[in-house]
C-alpha positions in Angstrom: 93.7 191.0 115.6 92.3 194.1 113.8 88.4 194.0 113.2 87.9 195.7 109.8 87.8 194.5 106.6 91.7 194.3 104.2 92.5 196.6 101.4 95.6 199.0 100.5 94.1 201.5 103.9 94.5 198.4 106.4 97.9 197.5 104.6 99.6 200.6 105.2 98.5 200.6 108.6 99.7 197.4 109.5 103.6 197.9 107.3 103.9 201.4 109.3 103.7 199.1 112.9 104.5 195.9 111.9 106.4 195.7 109.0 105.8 193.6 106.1 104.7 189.8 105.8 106.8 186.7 104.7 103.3 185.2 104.6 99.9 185.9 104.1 97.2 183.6 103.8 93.6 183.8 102.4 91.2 180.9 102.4 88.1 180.9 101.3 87.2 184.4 101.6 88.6 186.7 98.7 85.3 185.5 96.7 83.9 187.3 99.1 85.7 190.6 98.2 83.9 193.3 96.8 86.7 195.2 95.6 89.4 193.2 94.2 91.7 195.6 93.4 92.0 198.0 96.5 92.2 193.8 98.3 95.2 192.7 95.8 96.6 196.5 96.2 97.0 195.7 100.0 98.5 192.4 99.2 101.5 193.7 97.2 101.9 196.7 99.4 101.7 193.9 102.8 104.0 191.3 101.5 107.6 191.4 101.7 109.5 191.1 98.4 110.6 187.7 99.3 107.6 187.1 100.6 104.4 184.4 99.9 100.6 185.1 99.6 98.9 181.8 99.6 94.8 182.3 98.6 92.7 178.8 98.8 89.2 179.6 97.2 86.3 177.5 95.4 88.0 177.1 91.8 85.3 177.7 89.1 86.7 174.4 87.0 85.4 172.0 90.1 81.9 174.3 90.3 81.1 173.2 86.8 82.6 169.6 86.8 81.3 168.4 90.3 77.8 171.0 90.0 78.5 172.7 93.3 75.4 174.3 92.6 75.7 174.5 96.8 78.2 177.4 96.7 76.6 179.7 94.0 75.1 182.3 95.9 75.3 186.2 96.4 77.8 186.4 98.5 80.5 184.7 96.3 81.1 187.6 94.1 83.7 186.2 92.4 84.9 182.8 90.7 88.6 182.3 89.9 90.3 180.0 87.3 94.2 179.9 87.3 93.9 181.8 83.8 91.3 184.4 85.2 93.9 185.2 88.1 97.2 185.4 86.6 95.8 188.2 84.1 94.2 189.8 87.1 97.6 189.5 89.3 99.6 190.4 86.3 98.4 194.6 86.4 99.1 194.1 90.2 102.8 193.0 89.9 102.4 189.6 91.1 102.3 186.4 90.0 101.5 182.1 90.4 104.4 180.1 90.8 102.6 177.4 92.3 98.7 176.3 91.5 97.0 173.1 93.1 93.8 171.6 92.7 92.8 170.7 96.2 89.7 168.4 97.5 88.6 171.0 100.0 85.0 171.6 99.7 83.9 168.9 96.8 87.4 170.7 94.8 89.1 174.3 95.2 91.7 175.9 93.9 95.1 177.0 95.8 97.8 179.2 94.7 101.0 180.2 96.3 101.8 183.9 94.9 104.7 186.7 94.6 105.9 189.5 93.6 106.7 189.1 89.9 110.4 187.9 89.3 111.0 187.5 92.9 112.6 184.3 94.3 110.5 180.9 93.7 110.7 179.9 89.8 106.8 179.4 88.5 106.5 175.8 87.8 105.1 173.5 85.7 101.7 173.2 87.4 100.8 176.8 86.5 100.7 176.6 82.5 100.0 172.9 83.1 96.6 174.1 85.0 96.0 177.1 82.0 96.4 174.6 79.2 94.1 172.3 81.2 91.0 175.0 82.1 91.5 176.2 78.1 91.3 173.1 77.1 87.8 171.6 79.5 86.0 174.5 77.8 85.7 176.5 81.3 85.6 180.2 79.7 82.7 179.0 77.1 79.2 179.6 77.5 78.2 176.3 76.9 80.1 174.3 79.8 77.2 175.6 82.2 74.7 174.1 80.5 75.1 170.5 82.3 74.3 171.9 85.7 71.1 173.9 83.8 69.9 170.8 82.5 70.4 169.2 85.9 68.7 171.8 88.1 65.6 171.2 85.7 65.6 167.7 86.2 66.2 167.2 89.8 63.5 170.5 90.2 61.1 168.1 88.5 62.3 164.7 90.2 62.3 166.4 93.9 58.9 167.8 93.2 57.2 164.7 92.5 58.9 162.8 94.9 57.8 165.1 98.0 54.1 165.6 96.7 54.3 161.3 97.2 55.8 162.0 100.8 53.9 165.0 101.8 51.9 162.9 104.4 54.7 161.5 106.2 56.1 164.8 107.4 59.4 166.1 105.8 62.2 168.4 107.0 65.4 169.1 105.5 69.0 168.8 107.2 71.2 171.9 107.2 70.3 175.6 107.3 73.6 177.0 106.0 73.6 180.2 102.9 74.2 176.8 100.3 71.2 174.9 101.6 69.2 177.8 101.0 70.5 177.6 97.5 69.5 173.8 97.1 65.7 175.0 98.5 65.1 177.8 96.0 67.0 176.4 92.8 65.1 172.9 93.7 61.6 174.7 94.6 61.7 172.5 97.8 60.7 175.3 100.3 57.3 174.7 101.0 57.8 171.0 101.4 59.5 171.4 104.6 58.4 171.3 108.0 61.9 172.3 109.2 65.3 172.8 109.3 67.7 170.4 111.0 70.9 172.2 112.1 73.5 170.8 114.5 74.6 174.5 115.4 72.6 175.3 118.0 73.4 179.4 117.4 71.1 178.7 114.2 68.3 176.8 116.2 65.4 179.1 116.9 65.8 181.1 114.0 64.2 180.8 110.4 65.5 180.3 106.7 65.4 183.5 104.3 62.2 183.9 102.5 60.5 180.4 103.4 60.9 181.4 107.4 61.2 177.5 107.5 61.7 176.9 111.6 65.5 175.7 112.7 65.9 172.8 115.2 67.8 170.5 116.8 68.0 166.6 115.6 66.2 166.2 119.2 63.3 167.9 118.0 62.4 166.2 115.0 64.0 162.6 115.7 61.9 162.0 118.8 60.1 158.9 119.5 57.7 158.7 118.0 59.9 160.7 115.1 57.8 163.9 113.9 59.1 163.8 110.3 59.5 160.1 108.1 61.6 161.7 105.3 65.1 163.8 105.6 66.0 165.6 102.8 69.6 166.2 103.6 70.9 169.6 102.0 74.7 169.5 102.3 75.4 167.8 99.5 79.2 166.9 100.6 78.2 165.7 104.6 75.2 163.2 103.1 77.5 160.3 104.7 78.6 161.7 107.7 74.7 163.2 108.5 73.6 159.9 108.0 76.4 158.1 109.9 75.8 160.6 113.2 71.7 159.4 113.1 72.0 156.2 112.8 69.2 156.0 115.3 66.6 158.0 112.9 67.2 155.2 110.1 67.1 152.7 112.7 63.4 154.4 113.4 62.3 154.3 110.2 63.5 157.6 109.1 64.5 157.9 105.0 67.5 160.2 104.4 67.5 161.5 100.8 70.0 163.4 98.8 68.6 166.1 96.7 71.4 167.3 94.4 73.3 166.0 92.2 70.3 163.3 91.7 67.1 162.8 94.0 68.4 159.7 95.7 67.3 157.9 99.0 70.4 156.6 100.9 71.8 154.5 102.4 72.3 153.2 98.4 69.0 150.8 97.6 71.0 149.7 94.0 68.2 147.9 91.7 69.7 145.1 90.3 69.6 144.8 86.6 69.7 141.0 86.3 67.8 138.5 88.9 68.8 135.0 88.9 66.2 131.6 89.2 66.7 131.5 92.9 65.2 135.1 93.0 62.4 134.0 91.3 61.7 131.2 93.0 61.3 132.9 96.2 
């Protein structure tokens, strides 16, 4: 294990002692990379010329098509599209032979990689996903302007739907960098009486900016509970949350998802047609 951060430097290092690599792997980090070039410099200099680099990141086509307005933040610097990367890969010598669109996180993007011309032959998936992302619209302008319109909406939805439940105490579920997102883009922050975060390295601290306290489930979901409304701000765990306090809804507790749509769950559907017998009783 070396504790420092990867680029050409570290890469060197690590062929002088080591060697190089058959296989290096990246997940969900190199959006995190400030310098993309000195990171992708290491990478060619690392890997053997036979050799695989396999990189699994959020992938910019699911971010507009499934609004993952959760994992927009300032410490993603960058968004990759399987177009985006090949022309960024192609001034480093390598190349996609592989590309996958994976469910991780709500949809991501895998590659496998090489050094261009080396071994594997690029298959079908790689222009199939170009022609695909050229196609959706993803490198115009325009295909952002769903989620805008959304984050207006549900802004305006969540508001008036908290200033109703203001009196029955409210806290949120998750204190993590994408449900600070959720509270800022929403305007949600000075609804909340707390944060609800299973981690108990979070619990005692605060949220950025708001200084919202973090606590336990215990805290909150005592008897009697201290809080009758849960928004829940993990947008991909709303089932699981709800399914691991069962004994909150059982109290009386209402769990709510906030994004994509201000929704209390479990699912109350409204049905659209009623038949004699319901009017009858």
């Amino acid at each position: 294990t070396i504790s420092t951060f990867f680029g050409s430097s570290v890469a060197n290092d690590i062929v002088a002692e080591h060697g190089n690599a058959k296989l290096i792997v990246a997940n969900f980090m190199v959006a995190n990379v400030s310098d993309l070039d000195d990171f992708m410099k290491g990478v060619k200099t690392l890997l053997a010329s036979d050799g695989i680099y396999a990189m699994e990141t959020n992938y910019v086509l699911d971010v507009v098509d499934n609004m993952q307005l959760e994992v927009i933040n300032h410490e993603h610097i960058t968004y990759f599209s399987v177009v985006s990367l090949s022309t960024f890969l192609e001034k480093h010598g390598l190349e996609i032979f592989r590309a996958q669109r994976v469910p991780s996180k709500s949809g991501s993007l895998r590659c496998y990689i090489q050094h261009k011309g080396s071994n594997f032959e690029i298959e079908s998936s790689v222009a199939d996903a170009k022609r695909y992302e050229i196609d959706y619209g993803v490198f115009l302008p325009s295909v952002w302007k769903p989620m805008d319109y959304t984050i207006e909406h549900v802004r305006s939805a969540a508001g008036r739907y908290f200033e109703t439940k203001t009196s029955e105490g409210i806290v949120g579920y998750g204190s993590s960098i994408g449900a600070t997102t959720l509270i800022y883009s929403l305007e949600i922050g000075q609804y909340l009486k707390a944060l609800i975060d299973d981690d108990p390295y979070r619990q005692g601290l605060e949220s950025p900016g708001f200084a919202i306290p973090i606590v336990s489930k215990e805290e909150v979901f005592t008897d009697p509970v201290k809080a009758n409304v849960c928004a829940v701000l993990a947008p991909r765990y709303v089932t699981q949350i709800i399914e691991n306090n069962q004994h909150a809804l059982d109290s009386g507790v209402t769990f709510l998802r906030v994004w994509p749509m201000v929704e209390e769950v479990p699912y109350r559907h409204w049905r659209g047609e009623s038949s004699k017998k319901d009017f009858e009783k």
